[in-house]
C-alpha positions as CSV (number, residue, x, y, z in Angstrom):
1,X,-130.5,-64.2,-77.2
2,X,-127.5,-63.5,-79.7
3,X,-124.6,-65.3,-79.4
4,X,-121.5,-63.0,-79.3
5,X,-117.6,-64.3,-79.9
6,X,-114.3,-62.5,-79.1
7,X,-111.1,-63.5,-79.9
8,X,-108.1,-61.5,-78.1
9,X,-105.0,-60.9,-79.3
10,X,-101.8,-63.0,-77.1
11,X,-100.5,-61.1,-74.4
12,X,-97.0,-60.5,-76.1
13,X,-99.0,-58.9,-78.5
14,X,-99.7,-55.5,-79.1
15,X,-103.9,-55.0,-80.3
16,X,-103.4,-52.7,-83.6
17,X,-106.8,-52.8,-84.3
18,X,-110.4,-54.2,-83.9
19,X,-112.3,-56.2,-86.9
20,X,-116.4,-57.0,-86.8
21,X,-117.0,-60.0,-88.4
22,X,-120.4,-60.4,-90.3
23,X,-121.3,-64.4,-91.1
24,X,-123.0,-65.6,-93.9
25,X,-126.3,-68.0,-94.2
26,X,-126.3,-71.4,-92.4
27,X,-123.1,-70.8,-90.3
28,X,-121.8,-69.8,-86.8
29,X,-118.9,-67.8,-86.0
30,X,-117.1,-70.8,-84.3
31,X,-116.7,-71.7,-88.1
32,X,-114.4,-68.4,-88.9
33,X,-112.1,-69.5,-85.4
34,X,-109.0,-70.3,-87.7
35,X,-109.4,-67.1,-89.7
36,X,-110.3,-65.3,-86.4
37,X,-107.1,-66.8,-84.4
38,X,-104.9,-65.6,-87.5
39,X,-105.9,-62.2,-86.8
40,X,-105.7,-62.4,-83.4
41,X,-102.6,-63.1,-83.5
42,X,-101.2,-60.3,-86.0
43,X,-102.7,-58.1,-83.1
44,X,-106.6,-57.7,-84.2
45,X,-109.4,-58.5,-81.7
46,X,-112.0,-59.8,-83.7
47,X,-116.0,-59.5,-82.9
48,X,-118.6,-61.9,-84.4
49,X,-122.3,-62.8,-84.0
50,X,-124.3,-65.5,-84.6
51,X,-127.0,-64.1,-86.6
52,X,-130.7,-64.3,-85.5
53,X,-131.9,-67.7,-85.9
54,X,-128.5,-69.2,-87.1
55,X,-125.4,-70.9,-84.9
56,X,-125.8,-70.3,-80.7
57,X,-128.9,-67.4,-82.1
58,X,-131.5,-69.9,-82.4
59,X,-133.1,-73.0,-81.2
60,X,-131.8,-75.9,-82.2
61,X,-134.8,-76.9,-83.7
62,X,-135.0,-74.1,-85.9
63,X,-132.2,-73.2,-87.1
64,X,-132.3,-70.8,-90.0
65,X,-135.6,-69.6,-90.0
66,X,-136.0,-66.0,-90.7
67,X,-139.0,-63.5,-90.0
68,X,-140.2,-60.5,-92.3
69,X,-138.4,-58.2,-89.8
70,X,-134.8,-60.3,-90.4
71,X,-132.9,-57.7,-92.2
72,X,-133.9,-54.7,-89.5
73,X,-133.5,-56.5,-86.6
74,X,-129.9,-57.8,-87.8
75,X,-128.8,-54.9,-88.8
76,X,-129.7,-53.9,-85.3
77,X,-127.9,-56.8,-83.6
78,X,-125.0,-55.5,-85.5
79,X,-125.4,-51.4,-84.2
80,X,-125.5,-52.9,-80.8
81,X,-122.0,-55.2,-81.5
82,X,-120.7,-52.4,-82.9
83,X,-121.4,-49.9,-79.9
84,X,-119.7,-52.7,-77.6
85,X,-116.9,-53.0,-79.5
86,X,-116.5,-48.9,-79.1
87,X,-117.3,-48.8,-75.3
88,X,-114.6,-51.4,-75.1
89,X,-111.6,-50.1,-77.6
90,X,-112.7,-46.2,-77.9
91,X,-109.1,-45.6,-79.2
92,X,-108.1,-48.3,-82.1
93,X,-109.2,-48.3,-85.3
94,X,-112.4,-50.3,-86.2
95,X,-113.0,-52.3,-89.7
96,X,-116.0,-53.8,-91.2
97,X,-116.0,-57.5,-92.7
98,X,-118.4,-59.8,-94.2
99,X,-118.8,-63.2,-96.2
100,X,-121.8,-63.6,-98.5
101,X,-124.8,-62.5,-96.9
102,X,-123.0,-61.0,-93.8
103,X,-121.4,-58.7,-97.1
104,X,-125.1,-57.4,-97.9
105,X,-125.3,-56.9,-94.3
106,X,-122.1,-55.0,-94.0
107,X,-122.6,-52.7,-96.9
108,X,-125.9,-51.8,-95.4
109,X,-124.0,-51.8,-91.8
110,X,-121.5,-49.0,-93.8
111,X,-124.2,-47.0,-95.3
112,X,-125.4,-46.6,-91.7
113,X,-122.5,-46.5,-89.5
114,X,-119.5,-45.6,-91.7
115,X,-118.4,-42.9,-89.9
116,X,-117.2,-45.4,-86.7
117,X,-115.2,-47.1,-89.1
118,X,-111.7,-46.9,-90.6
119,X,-112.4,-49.4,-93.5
120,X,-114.6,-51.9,-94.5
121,X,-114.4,-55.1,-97.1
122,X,-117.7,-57.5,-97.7
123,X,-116.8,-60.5,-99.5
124,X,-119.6,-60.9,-102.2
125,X,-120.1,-64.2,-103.8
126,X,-123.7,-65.4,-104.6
127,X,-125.2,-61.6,-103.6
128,X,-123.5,-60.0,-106.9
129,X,-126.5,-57.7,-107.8
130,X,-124.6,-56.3,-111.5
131,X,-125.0,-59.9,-112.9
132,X,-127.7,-61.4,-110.7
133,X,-129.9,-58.6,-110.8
134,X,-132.7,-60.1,-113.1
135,X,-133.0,-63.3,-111.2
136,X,-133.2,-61.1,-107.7
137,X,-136.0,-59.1,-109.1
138,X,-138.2,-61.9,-110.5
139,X,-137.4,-63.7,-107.1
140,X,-138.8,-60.6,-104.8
141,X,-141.8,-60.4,-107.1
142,X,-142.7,-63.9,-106.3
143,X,-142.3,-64.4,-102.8
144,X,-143.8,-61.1,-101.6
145,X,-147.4,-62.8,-102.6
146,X,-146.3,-65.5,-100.7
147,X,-144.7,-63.7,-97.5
148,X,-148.2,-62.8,-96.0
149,X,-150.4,-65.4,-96.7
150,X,-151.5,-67.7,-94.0
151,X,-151.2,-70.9,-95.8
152,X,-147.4,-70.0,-97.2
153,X,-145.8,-67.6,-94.6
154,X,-144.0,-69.7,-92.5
155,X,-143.2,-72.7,-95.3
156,X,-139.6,-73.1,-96.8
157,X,-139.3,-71.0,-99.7
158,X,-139.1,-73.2,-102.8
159,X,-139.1,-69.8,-105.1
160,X,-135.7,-68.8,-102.9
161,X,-133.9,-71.9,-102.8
162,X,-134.7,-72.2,-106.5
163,X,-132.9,-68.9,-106.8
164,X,-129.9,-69.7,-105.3
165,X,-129.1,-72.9,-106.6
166,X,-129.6,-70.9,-110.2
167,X,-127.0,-68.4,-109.0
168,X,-125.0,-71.0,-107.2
169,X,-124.6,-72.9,-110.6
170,X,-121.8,-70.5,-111.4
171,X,-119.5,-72.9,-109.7
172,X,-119.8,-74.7,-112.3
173,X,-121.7,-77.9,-114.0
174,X,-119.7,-80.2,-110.7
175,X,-121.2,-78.4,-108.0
176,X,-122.0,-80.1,-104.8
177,X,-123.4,-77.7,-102.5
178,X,-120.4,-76.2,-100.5
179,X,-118.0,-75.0,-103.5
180,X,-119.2,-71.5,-103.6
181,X,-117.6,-71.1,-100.3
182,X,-113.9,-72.9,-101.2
183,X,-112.1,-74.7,-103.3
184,X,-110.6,-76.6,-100.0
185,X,-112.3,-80.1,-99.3
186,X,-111.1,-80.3,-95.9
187,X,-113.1,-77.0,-95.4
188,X,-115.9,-78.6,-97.2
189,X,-116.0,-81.9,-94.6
190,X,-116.2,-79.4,-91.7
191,X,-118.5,-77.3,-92.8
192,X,-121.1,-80.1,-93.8
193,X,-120.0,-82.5,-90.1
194,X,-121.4,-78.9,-88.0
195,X,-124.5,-80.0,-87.4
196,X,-124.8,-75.9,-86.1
197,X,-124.0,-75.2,-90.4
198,X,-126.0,-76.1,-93.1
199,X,-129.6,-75.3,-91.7
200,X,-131.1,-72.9,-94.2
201,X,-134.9,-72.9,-94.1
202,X,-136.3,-69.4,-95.9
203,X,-139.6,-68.1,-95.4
204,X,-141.1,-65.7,-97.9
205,X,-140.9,-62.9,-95.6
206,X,-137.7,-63.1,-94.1
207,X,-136.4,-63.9,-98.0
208,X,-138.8,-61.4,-99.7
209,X,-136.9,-59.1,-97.0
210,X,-133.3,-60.0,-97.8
211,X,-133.7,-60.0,-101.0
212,X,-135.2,-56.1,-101.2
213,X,-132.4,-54.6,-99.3
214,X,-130.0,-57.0,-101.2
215,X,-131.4,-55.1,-104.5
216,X,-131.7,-51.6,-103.0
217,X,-128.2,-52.0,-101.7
218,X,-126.2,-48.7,-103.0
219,X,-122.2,-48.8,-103.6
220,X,-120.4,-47.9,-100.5
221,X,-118.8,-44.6,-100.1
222,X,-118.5,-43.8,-96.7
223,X,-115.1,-45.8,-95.5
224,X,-112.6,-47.0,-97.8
225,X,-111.5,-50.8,-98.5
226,X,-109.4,-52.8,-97.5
């Protein structure tokens, strides 16, 4: 079951517009309530889900594990969002937005469905392909021979987590885990006191997955930024 969050403008409050919110890894969309509450009241209703195996869209016991058919099926989750969010506001405006990997998944959400929406920005941070690119492609390479044997399949990915803490290190020579996401250290101490954040346990096929897409990723072009 995927776990689906609305937040509603105030009454006094005309809705201008309607924004779907795409997460990124090891969170929940309770996590983006202050953001969401912001919007909500400058007169956006604001859509989110969980994605599959993260937040209220897993069990509890295991959180953040992905299958080979992660990228597909999310992007699917996020059609079916997005055709609720029509049914129920056929008449405002829709925009796109995304945070880390909900920004791959975006982009690819644009490619697809572009023409339902009036803009669209994903927030890259760790999934910048122009200057990660080398470290993406040696990283598919090694975990596809992983994704499908018996013995390796459904193991944490050392190769991935490897990956990102290499990409991560662009924080700089001080970072602690969380500062890729903000600077703010109250921020921090939330994010790492929800025990529903944090749990990131790749499998080579759900990261040999991500990671493909993440590289075969094209620039956006159907809807403009915002």
């Amino acid at each position: 079951m995927i776990s689906n969050t609305k937040w509603l403008p105030p009454h006094e409050v005309s809705t201008r517009a309607v924004l779907q919110l795409t997460l990124g890894i090891s969170e929940h969309s309770g996590r983006y309530d202050r953001f969401a509450r912001f919007l909500a009241e400058n007169g956006y209703q604001v859509y989110a889900c969980d994605l599959r195996g993260q937040g209220l869209s897993g069990r509890q016991s295991e959180l953040g594990k992905a299958s080979v058919h992660f990228w597909v099926d999310t992007i699917a989750d996020m059609k079916q969002l997005l055709d609720l969010i029509y049914t129920e506001n056929p008449n405002l405006p829709r925009f796109a937005f995304g945070h880390s990997l909900g920004s791959a998944l975006t982009q690819s959400h644009i490619q697809n469905w572009g023409g339902m929406f009036k803009g669209g920005h994903p927030v890259w941070h760790v999934w910048s392909l122009s200057r990660n690119e080398r470290h993406l492609i040696t990283g598919c390479r090694s975990l596809k021979a992983l994704a499908f044997a018996a013995e390796t399949s459904d193991k944490t990915s050392a190769v991935f987590v490897e990956l990102l803490s290499n990409l991560n290190k662009a924080c700089g020579p001080d970072f602690k885990g969380c500062d890729w996401q903000t600077t703010d250290q109250v921020e921090i101490e939330r994010f790492l006191r929800d025990p529903l954040n944090g749990s990131f346990h790749p499998t080579p096929p759900g990261s040999s997955s991500l990671l493909q897409v993440s590289i075969n990723s094209e620039e956006v072009q159907s809807v403009p930024a915002f």
